[in-house]
Backbone and ligand atoms as CSV (ligand in chain L), in Angstrom:
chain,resi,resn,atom,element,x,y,z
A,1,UNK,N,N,1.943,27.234,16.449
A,1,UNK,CA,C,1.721,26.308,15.341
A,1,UNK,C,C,1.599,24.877,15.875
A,2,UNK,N,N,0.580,24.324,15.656
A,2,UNK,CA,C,0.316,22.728,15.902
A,2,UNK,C,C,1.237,21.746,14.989
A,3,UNK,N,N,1.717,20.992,15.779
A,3,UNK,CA,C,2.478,19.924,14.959
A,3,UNK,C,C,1.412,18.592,15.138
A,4,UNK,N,N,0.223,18.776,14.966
A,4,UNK,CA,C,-0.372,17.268,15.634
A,4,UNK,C,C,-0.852,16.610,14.505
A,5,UNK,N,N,-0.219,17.073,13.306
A,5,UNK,CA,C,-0.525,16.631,12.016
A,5,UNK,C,C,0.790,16.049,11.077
A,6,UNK,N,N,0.521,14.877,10.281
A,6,UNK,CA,C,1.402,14.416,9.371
A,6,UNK,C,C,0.781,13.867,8.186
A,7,UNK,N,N,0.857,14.509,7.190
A,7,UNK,CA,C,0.807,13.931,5.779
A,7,UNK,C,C,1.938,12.912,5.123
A,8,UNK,N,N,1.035,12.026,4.345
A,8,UNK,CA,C,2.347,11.309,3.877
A,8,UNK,C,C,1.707,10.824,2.342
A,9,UNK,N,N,3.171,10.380,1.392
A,9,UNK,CA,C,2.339,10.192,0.454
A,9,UNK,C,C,3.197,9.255,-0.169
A,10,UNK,N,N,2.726,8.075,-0.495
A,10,UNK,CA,C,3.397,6.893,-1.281
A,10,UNK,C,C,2.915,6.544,-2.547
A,11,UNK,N,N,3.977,6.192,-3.570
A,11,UNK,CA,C,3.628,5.364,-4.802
A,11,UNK,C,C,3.966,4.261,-5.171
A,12,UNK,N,N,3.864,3.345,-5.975
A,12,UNK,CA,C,4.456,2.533,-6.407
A,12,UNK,C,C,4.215,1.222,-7.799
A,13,UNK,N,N,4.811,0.669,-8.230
A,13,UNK,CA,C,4.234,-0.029,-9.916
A,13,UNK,C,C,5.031,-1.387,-9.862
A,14,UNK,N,N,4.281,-2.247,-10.196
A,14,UNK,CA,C,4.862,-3.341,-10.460
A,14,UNK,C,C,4.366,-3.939,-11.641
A,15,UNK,N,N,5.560,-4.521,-12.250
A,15,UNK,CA,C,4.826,-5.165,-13.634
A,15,UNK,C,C,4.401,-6.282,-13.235
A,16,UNK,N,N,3.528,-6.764,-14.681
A,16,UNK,CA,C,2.914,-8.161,-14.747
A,16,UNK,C,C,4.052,-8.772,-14.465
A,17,UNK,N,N,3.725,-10.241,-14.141
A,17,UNK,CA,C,4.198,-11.691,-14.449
A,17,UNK,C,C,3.436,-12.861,-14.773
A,18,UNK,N,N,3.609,-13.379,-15.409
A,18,UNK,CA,C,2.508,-14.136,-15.719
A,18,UNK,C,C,2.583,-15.925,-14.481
A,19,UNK,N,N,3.874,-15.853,-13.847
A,19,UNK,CA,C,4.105,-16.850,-12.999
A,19,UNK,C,C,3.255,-16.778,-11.481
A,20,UNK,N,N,3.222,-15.338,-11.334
A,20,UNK,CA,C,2.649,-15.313,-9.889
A,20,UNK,C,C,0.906,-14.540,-9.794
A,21,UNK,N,N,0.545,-14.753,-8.128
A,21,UNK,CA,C,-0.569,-14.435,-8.146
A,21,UNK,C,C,-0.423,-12.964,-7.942
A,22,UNK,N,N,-1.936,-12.860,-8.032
A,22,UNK,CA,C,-2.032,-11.336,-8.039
A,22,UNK,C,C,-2.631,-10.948,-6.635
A,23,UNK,N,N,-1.975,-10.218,-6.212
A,23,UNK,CA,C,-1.865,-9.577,-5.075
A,23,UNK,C,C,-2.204,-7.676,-4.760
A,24,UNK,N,N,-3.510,-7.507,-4.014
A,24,UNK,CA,C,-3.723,-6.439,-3.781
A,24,UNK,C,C,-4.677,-5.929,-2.822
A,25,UNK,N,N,-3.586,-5.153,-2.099
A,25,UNK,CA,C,-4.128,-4.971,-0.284
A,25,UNK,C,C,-4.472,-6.062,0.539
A,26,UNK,N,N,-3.366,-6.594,0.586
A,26,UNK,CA,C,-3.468,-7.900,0.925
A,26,UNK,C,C,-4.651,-8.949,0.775
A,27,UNK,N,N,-5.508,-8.974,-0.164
A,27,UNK,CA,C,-6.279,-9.394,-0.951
A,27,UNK,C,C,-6.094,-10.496,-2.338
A,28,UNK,N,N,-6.097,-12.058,-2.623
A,28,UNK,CA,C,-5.876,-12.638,-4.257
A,28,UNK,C,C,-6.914,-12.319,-4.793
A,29,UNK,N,N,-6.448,-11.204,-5.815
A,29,UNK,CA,C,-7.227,-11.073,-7.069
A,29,UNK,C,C,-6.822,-11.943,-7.935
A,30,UNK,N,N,-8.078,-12.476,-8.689
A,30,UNK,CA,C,-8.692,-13.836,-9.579
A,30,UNK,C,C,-8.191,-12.691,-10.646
A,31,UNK,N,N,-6.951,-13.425,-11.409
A,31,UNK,CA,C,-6.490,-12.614,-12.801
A,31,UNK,C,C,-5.299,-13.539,-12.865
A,32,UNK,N,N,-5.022,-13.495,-14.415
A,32,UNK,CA,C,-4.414,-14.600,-15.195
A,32,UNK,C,C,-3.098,-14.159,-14.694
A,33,UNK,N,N,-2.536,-13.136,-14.204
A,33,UNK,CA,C,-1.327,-12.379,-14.022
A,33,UNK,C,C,-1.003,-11.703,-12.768
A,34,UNK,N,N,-0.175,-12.150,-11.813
A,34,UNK,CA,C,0.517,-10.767,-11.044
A,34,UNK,C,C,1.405,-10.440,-11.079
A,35,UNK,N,N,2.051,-9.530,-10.379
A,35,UNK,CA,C,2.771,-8.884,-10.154
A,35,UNK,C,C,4.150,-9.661,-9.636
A,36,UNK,N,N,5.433,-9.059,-10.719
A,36,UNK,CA,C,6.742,-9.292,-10.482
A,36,UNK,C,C,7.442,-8.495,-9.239
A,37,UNK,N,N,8.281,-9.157,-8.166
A,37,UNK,CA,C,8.943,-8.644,-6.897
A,37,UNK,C,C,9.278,-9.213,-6.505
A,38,UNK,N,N,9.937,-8.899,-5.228
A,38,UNK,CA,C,10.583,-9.603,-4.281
A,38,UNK,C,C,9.878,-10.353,-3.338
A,39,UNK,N,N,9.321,-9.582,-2.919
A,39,UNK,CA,C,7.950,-10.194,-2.119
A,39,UNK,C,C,6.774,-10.455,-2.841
A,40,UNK,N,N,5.838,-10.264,-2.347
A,40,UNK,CA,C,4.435,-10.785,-2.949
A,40,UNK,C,C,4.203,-10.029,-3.862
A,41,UNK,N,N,4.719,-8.370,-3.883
A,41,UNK,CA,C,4.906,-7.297,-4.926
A,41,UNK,C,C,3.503,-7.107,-4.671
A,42,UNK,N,N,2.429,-6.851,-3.192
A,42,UNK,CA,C,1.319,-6.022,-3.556
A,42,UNK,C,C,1.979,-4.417,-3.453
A,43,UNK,N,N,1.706,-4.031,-4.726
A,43,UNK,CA,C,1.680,-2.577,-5.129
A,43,UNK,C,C,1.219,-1.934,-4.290
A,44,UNK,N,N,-0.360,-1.827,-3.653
A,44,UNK,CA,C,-1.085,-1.155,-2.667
A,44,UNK,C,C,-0.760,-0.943,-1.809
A,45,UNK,N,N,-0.473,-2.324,-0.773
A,45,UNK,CA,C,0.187,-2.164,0.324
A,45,UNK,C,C,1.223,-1.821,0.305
A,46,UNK,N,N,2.561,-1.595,-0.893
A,46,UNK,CA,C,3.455,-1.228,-1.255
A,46,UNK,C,C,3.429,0.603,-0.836
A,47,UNK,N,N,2.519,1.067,-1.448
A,47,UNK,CA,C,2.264,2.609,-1.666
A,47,UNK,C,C,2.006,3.124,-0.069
A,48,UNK,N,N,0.757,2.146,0.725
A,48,UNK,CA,C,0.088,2.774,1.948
A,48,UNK,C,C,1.739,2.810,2.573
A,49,UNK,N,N,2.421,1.630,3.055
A,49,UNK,CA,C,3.758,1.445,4.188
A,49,UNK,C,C,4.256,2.797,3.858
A,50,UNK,N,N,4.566,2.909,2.378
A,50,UNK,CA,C,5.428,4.372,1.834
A,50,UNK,C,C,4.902,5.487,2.234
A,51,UNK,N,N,2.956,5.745,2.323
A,51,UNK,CA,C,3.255,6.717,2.785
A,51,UNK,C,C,3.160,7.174,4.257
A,52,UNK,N,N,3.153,5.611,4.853
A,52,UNK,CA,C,3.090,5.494,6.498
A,52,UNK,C,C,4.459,6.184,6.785
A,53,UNK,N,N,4.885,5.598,6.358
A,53,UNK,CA,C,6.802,5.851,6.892
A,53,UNK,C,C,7.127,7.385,6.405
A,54,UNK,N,N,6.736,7.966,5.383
A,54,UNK,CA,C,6.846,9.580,4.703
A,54,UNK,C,C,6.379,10.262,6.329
A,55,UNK,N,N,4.708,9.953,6.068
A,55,UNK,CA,C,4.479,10.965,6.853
A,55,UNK,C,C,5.256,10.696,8.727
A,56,UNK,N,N,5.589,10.178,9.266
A,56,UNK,CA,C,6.191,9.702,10.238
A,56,UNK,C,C,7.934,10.098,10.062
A,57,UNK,N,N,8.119,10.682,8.610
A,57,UNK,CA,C,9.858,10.849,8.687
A,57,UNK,C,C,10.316,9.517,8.765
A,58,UNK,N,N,10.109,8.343,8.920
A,58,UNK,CA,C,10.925,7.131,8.848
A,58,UNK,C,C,11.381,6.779,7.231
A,59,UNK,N,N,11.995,7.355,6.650
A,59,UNK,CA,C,12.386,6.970,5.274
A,59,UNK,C,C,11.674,6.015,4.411
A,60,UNK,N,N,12.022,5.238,4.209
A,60,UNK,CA,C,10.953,4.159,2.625
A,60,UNK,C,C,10.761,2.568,3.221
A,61,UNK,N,N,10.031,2.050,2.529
A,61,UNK,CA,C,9.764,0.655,2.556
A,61,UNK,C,C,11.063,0.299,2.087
A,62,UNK,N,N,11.885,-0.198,1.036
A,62,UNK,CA,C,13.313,-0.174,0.847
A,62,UNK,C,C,14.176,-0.193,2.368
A,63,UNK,N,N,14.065,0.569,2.630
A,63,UNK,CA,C,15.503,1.013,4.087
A,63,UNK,C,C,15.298,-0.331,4.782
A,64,UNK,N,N,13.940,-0.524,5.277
A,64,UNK,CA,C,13.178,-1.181,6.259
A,64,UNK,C,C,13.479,-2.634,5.896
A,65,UNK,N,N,12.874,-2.979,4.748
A,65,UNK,CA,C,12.516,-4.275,4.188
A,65,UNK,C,C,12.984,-4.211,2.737
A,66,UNK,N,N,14.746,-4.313,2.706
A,66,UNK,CA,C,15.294,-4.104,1.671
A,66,UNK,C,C,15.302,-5.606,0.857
A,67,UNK,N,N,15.185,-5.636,-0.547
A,67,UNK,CA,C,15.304,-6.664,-1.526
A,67,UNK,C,C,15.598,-7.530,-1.569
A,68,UNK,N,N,17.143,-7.014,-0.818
A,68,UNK,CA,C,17.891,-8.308,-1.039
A,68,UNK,C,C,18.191,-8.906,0.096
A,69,UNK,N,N,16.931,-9.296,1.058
A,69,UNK,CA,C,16.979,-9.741,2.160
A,69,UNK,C,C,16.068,-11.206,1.757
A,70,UNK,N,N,16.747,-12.124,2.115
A,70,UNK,CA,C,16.423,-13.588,1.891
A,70,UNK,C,C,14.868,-13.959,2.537
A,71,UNK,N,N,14.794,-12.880,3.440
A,71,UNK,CA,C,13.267,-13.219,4.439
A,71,UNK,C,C,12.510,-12.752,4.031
A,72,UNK,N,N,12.714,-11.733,3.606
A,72,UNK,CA,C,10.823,-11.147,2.441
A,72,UNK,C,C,11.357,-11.571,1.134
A,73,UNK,N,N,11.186,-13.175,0.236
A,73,UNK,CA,C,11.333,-13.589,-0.401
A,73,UNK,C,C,9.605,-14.207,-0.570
A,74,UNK,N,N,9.470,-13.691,-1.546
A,74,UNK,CA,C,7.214,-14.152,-1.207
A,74,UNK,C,C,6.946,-13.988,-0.255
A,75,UNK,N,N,7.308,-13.010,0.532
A,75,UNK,CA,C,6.725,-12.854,1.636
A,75,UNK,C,C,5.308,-11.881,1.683
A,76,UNK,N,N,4.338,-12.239,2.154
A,76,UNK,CA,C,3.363,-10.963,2.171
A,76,UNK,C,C,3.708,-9.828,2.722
A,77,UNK,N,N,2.988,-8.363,1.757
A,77,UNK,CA,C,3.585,-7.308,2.685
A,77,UNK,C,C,2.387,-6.687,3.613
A,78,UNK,N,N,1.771,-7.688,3.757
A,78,UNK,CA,C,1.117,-7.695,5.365
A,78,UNK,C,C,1.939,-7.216,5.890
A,79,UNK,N,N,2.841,-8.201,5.985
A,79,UNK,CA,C,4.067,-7.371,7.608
A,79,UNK,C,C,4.624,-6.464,7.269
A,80,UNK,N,N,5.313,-6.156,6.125
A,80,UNK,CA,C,5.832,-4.640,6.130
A,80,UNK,C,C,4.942,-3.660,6.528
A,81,UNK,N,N,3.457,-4.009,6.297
A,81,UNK,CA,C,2.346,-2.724,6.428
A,81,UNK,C,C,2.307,-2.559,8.259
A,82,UNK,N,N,2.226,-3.885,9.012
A,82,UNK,CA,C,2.121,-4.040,9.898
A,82,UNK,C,C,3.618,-3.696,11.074
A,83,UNK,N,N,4.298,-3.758,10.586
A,83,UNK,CA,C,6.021,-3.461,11.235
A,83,UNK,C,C,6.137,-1.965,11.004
A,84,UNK,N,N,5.813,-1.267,9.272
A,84,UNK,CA,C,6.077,0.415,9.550
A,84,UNK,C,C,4.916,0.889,10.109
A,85,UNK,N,N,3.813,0.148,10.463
A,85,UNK,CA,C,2.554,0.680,11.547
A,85,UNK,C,C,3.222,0.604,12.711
A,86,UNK,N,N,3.569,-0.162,13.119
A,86,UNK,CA,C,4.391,-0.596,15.044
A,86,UNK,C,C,5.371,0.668,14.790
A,87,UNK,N,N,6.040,1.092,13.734
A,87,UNK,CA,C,7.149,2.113,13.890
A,87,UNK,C,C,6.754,3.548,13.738
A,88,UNK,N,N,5.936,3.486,13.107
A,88,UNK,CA,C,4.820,4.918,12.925
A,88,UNK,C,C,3.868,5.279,14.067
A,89,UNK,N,N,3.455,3.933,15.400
A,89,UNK,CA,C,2.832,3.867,16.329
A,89,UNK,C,C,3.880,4.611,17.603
A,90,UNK,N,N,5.162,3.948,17.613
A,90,UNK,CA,C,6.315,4.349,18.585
A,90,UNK,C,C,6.741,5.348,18.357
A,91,UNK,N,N,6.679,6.362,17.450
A,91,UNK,CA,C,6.843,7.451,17.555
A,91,UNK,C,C,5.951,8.427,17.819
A,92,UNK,N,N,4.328,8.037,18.221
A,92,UNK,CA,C,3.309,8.383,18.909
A,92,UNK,C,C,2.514,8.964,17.598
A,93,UNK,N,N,2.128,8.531,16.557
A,93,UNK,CA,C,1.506,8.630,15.563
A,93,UNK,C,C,0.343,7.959,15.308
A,94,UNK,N,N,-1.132,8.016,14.903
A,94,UNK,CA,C,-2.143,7.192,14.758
A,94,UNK,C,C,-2.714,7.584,13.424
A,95,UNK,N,N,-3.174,6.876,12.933
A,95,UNK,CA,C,-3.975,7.153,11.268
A,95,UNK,C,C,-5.522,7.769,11.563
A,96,UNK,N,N,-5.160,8.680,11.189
A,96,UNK,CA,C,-6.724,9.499,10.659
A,96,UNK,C,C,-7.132,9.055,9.739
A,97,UNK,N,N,-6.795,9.160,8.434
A,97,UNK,CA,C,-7.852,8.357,6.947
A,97,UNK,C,C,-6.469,7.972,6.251
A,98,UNK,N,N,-6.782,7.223,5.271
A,98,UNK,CA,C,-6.105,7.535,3.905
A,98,UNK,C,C,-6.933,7.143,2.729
A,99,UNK,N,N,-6.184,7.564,1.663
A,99,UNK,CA,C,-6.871,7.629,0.637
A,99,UNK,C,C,-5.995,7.091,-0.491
A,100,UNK,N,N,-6.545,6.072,-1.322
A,100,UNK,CA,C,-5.646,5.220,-2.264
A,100,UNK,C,C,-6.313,5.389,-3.753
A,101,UNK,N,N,-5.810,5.209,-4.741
A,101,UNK,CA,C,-5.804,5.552,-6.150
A,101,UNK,C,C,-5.093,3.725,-6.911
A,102,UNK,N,N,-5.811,3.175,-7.530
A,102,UNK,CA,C,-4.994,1.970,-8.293
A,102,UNK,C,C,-4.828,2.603,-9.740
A,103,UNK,N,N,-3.973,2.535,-10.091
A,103,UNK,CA,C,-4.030,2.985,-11.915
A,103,UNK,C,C,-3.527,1.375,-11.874
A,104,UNK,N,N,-4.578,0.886,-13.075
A,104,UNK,CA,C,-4.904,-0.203,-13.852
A,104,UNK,C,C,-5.610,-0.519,-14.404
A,105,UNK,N,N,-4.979,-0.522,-16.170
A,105,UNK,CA,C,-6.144,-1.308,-17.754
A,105,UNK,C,C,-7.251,-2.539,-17.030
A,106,UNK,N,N,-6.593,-3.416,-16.370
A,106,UNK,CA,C,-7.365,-4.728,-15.798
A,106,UNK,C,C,-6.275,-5.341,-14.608
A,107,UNK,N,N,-6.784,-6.451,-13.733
A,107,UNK,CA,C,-8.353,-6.270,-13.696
A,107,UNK,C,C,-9.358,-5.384,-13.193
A,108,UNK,N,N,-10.744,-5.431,-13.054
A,108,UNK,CA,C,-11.361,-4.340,-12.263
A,108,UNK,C,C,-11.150,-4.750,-11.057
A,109,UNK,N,N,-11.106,-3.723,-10.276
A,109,UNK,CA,C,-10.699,-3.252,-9.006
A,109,UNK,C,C,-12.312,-3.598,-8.338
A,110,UNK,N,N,-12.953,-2.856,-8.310
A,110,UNK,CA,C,-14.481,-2.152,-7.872
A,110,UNK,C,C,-14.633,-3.845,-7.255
A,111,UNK,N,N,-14.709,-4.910,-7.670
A,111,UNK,CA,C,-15.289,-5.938,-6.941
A,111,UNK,C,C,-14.719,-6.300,-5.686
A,112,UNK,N,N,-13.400,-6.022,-5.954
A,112,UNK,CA,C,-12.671,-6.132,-4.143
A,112,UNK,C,C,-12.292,-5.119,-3.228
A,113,UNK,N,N,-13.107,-3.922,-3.522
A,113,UNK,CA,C,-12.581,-2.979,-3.007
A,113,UNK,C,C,-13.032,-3.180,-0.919
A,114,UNK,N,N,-14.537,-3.853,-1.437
A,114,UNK,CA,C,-14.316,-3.971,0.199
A,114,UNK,C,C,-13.581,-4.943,0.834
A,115,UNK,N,N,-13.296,-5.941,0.343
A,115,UNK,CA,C,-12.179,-7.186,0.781
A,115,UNK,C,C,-10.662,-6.443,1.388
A,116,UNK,N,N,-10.509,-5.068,0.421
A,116,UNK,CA,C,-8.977,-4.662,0.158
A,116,UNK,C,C,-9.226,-3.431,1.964
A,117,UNK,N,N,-10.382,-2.976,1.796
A,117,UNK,CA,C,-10.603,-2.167,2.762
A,117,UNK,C,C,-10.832,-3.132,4.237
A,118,UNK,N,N,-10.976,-4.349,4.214
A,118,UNK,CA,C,-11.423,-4.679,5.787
A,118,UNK,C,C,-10.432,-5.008,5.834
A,119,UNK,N,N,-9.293,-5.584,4.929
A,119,UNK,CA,C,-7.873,-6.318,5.111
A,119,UNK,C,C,-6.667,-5.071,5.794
A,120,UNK,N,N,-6.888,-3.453,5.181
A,120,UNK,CA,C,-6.147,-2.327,5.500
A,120,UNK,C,C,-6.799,-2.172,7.241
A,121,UNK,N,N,-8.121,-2.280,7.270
A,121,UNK,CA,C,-8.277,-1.231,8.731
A,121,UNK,C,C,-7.965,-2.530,9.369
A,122,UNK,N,N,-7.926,-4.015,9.350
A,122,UNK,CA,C,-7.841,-4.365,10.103
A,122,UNK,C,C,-6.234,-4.784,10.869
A,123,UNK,N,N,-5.307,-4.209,9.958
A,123,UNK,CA,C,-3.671,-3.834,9.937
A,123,UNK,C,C,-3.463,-2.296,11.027
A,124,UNK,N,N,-4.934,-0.930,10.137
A,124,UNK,CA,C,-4.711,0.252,10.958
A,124,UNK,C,C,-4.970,0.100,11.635
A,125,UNK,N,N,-6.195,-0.763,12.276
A,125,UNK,CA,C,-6.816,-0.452,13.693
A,125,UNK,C,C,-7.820,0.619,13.334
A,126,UNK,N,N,-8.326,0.552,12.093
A,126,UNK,CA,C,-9.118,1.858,11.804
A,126,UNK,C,C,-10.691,1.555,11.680
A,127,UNK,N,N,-11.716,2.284,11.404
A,127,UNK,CA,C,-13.325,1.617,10.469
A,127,UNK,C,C,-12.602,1.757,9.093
A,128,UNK,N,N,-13.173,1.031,8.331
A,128,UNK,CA,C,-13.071,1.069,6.660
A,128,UNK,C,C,-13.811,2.614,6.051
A,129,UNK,N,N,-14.645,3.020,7.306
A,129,UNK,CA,C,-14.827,4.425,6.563
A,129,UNK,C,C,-14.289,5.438,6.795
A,130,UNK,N,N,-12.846,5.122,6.619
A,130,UNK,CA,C,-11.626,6.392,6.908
A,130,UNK,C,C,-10.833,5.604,5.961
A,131,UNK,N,N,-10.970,4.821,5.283
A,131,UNK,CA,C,-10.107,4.302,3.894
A,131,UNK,C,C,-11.168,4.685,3.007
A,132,UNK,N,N,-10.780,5.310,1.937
A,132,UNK,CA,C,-10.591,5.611,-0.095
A,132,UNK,C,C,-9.883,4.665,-0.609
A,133,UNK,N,N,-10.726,3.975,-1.737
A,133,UNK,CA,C,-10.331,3.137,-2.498
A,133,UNK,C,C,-10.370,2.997,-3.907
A,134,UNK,N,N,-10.099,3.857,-4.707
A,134,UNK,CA,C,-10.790,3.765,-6.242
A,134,UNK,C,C,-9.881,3.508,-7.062
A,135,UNK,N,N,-10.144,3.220,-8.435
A,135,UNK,CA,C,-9.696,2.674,-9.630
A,135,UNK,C,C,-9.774,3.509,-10.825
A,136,UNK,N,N,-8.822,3.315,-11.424
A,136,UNK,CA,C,-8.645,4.360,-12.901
A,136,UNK,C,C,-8.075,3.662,-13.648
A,137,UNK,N,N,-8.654,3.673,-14.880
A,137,UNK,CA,C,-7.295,3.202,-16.140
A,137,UNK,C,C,-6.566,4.243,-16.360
A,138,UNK,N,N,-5.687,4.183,-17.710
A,138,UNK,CA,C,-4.965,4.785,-18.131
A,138,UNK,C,C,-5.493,5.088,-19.693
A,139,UNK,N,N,-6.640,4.537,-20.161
A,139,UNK,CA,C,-7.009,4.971,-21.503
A,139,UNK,C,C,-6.432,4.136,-22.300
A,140,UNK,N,N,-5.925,3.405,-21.862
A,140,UNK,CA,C,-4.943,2.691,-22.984
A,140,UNK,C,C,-3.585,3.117,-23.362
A,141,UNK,N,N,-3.364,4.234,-22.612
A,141,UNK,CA,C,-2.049,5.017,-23.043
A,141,UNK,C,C,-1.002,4.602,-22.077
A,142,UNK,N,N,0.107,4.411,-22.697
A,142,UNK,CA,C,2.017,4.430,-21.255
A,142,UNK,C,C,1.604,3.123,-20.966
A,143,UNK,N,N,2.429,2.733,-20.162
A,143,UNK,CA,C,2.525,1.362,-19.734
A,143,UNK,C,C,1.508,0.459,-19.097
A,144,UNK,N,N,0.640,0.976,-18.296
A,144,UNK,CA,C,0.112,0.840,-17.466
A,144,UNK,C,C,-1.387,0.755,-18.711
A,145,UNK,N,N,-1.550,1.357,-19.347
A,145,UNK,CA,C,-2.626,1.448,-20.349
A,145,UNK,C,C,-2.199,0.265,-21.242
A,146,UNK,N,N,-1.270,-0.301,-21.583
A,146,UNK,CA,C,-0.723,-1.307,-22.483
A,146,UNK,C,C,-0.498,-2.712,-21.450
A,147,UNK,N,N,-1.067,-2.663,-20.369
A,147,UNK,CA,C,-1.181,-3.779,-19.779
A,147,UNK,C,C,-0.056,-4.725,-18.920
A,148,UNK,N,N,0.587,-3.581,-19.112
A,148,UNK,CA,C,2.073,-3.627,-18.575
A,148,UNK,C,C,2.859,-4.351,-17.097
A,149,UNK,N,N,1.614,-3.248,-15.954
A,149,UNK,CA,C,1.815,-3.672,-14.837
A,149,UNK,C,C,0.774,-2.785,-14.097
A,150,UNK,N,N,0.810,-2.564,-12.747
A,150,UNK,CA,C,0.046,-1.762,-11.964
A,150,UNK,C,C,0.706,-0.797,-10.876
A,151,UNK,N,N,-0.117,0.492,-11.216
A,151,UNK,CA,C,0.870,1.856,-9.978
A,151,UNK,C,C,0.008,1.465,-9.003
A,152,UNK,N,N,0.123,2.143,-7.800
A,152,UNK,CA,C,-1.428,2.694,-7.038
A,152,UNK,C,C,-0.352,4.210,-6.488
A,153,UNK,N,N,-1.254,4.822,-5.697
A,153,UNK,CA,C,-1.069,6.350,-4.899
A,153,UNK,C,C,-1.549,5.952,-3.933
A,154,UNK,N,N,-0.979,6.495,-2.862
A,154,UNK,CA,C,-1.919,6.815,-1.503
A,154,UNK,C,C,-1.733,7.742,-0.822
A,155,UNK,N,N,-2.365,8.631,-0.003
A,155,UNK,CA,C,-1.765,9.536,1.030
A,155,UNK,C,C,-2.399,9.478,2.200
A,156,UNK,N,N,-1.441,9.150,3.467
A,156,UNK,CA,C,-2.374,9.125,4.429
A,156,UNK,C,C,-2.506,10.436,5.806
A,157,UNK,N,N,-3.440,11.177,6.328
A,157,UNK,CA,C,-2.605,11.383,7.203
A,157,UNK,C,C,-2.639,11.010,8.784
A,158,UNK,N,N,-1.742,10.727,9.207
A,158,UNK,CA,C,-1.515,10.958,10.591
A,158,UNK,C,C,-2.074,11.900,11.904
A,159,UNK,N,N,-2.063,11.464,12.673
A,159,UNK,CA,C,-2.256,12.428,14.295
A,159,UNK,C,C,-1.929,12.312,15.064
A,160,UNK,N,N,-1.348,12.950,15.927
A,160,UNK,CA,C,-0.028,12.840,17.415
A,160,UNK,C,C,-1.300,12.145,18.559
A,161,UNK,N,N,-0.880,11.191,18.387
A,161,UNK,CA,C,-1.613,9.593,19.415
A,161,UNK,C,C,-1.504,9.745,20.922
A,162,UNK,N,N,-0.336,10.542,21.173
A,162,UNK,CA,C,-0.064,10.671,22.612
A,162,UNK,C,C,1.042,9.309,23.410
A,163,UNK,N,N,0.905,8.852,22.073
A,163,UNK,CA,C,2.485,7.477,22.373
A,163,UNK,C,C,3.702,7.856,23.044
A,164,UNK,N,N,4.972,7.229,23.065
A,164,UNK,CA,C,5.864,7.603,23.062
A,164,UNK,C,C,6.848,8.118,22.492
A,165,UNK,N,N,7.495,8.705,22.156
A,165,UNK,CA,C,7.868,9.705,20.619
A,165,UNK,C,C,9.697,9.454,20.752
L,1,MG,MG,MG,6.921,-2.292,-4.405
């Protein structure tokens, strides 16, 4: 049996705020509203770290880059994406694709999707055509349909790099 494979799979939601910018894949989206957190609260990059660290067995974004740490206070989670990459790298792991999902009423997604994709590979070390990027509402229905805040999904997987483990 080959172990030269790792799936991983992250989620995550943040509500509106109407004080801060909006933040996604390390990308400012032009919208009257972002996202409430500790940090910059991008959701996206929120989901990919989660499911960097899943598939790698390194536990959650949380453990790593917990809340109530005074230093990721607005901090971009550039670096979290970039720190559980260095930790997902040292255990001899490399990214094959991933694939991301935004659930969100507004704004549209589709105009930054390539902004959101050169900002990810250029964190993986990847081409942008091994990142998925798409957008869904919710119909108007649950929270997220009522304008609430924003989920995304991602799953990425992994391949034994030949690093140090
Ligand atoms: Mg989060």
């Amino acid at each position: 049996m080959t172990d030269g494979f790792r799936v991983g799979l992250g989620f995550d939601f943040h509500p509106f705020d109407q004080d801060r910018r909006l933040m996604l894949g390390g990308v400012r989206i032009p919208h009257p509203e972002g996202l409430r957190g500790h940090s910059d609260a991008d959701a996206l990059l929120h989901a990919v770290t989660d499911a960097l660290l899943g598939a790698a067995g390194l536990r959650d974004i949380g453990a790593w880059f917990p809340d109530t740490d005074p230093a990721h206070r607005d901090s971009s989670s550039l670096i979290f994406l970039e720190k559980a990459y260095e930790l997902v790298r040292g255990r001899g792991f490399a990214v094959v694709n991933l694939d991301i999902t935004v659930l969100a009423e507004a704004p549209r997604i589709q105009p930054h999707v390539e902004a959101m994709k050169v900002s990810l590979a250029r964190v993986l070390a990847v081409e942008t055509g091994r990142i998925g990027l798409k957008a869904t509402t919710m119909e108007g229905c649950g929270p997220i349909g009522r304008r609430e805040g924003i989920a995304v999904q991602a799953v990425v997987l992994l391949a034994r790099s030949g690093g140090d483990r």
